[in-house]
C-alpha positions in Angstrom: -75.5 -119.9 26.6 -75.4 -123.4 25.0 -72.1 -125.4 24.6 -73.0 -125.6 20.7 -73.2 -121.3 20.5 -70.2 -120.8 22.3 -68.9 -123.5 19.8 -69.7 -121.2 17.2 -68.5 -117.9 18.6 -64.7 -120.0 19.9 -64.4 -121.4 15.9 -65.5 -117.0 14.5 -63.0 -115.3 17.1 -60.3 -117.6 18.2 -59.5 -119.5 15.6 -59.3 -116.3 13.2 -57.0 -114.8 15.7 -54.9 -117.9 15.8 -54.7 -118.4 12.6 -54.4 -114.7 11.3 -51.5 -114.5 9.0 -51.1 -117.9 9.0 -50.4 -118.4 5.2 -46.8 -116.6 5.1 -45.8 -118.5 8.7 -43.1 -121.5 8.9 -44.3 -123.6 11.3 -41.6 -125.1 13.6 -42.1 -127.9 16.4 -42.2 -125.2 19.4 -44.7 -122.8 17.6 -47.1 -125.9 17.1 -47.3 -126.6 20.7 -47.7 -123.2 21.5 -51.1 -123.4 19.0 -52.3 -126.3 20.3 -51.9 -125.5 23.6 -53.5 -122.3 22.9 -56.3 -124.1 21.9 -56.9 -126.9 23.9 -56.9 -123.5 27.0 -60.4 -122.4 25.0 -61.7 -125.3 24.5 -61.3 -125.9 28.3 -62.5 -122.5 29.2 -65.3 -122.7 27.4 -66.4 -126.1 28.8 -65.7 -125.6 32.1 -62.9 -128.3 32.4 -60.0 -127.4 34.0 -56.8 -129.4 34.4 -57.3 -131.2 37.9 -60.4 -132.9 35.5 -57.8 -134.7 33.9 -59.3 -135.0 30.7 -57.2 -135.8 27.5 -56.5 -133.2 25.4 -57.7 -135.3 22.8 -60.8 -136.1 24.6 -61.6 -132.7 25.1 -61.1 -131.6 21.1 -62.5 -134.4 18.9 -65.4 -136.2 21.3 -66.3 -133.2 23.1 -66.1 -130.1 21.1 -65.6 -132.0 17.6 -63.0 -129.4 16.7 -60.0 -130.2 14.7 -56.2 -129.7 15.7 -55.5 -126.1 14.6 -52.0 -127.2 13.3 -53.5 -129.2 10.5 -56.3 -126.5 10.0 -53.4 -124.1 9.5 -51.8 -126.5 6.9 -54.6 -127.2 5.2 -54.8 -123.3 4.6 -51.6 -123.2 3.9 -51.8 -125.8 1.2 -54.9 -123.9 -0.3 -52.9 -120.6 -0.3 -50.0 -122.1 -2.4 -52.3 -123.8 -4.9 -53.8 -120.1 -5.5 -50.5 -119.1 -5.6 -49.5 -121.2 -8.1 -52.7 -120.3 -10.5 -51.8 -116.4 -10.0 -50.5 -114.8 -12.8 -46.2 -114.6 -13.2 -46.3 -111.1 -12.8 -47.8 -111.3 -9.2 -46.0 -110.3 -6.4 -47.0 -113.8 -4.3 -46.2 -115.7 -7.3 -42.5 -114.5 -8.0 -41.9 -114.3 -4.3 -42.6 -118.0 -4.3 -40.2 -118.4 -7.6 -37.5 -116.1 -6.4 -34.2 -118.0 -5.8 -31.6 -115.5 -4.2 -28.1 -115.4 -6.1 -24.9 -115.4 -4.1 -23.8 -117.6 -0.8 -25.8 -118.5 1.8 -24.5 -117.8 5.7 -22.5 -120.6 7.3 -24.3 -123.3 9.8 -27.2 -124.9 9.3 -29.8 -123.4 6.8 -33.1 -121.8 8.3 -35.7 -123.4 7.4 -38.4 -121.9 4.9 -41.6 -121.6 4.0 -41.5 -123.6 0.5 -39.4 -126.1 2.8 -41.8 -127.2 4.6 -44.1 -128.2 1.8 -41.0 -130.3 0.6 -40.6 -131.8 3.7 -44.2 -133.0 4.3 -44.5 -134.2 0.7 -41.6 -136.1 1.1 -42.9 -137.4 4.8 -46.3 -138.7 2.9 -45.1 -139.9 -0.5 -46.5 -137.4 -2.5 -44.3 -135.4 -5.3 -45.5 -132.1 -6.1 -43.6 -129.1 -6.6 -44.3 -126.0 -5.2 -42.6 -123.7 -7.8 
């Protein structure tokens, strides 16, 4: 096969079964490595490259293959997902999950993180200001 069909058939079944789910997930530091790294082992299998090559990572995805990091595909989906969220109706069940603020005392130590955190946090990061509820 071609390097452009495999192409195709690594961006149908891989990256739907990495990012299956995707939409609910908080993405923390260790989980994005594991992506990536996930990744960057298909792109090498398919090809042919392995590590004693010492190719870039980088190399490998964008002037190679031309695939993007899966991280920021998985953001970007997220991002979609809570704009559709936020055009749903109030009296869907993603929509008052996403507007549901818990009454009571949180646990002592530091707070987990969350998934409308992290939309905070990278909004703050860039400068933008939206709110996602």
């Amino acid at each position: 096969m071609c390097k452009e069909t495999k192409l195709r058939i690594q961006n149908i079944t891989t990256k739907a079964a990495l990012k299956f789910g995707s939409e609910a997930w908080v993405l923390k530091k260790r989980e994005e490595q594991r992506l990536e790294a996930a990744q960057i082992k298909f792109l090498r299998h398919l090809l042919g490259i392995t590590k004693l090559d010492k190719e870039k990572n980088q190399c490998i995805r964008e002037k190679k293959t031309g695939a993007q990091n899966i991280v920021k595909e998985i953001k970007q989906y997220q991002e979609k997902w809570l704009q559709n969220v936020k055009r749903m109706d109030t009296n869907r069940i993603p929509k008052q999950a996403l507007q549901y603020k818990p009454k009571g005392r949180r646990n002592i130590g530091r707070p987990r993180k969350r998934w409308r955190d992290q939309f905070q946090f990278e909004d703050q990061r860039t400068g933008n200001t939206p709110n996602p509820s």
